[in-house]
C-alpha positions in Angstrom: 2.8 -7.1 13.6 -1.0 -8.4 13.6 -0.9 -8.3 17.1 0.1 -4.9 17.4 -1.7 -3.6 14.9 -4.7 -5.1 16.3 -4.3 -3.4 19.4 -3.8 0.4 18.2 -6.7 -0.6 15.5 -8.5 -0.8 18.7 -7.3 2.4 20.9 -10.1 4.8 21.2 -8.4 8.4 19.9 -6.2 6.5 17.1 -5.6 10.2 16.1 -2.2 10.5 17.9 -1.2 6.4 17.6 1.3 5.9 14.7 -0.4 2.8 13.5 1.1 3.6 9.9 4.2 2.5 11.1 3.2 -1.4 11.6 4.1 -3.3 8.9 4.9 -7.1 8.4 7.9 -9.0 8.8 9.3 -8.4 5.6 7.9 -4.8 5.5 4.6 -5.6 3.3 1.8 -3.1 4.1 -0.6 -5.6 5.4 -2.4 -3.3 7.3 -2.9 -0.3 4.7 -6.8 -1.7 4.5 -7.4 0.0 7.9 -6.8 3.5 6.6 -10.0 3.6 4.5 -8.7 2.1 1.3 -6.8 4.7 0.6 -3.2 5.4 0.3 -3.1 6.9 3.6 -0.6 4.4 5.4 1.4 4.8 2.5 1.4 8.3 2.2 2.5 8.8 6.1 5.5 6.6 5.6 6.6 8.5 2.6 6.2 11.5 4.6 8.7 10.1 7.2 11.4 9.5 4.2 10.5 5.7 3.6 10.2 4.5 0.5 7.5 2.5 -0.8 7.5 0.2 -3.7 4.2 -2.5 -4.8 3.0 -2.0 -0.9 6.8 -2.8 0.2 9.0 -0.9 2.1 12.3 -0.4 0.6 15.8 -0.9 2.7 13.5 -2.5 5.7 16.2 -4.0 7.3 17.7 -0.2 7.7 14.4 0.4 9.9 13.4 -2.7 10.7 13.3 -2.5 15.0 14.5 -5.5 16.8 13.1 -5.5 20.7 15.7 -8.5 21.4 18.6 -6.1 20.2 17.9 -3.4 21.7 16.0 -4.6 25.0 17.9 -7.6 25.3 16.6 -11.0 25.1 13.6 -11.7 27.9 15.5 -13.2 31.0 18.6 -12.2 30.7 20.4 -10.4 32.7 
């Protein structure tokens, strides 16, 4: 997640990047300081029906996306 968030904190028109939606492993809002100490990150992911409790997305494992499921494991085949 630091990784990633990293990289769109560093995309030149962030405007259309869904950067709210990078949380950490266990759904903490680690990155919420990047939206002008504000509520903003938040705010977005309550607007997409998430809901957020002490910084914490609730039911993360119900949104939780998992590359090696659904891309398959790197290598194979």
């Amino acid at each position: 997640a630091r990784m990633v968030g990293w990289a769109m904190n560093n995309v030149p028109d962030r405007e259309d990047v869904p950067a709210h939606r990078v949380v950490n492993r266990m759904g903490l809002l680690t990155g919420k300081h990047h939206f002008g100490g504000t509520n903003l990150m938040q705010q977005l992911l309550e607007n997409e029906g998430l809901v957020i409790i002490e910084d914490r997305v609730q039911e993360f494992e119900k949104y939780f996306w998992d590359p090696l499921k659904e891309l398959g494991e790197p290598g194979w085949h």
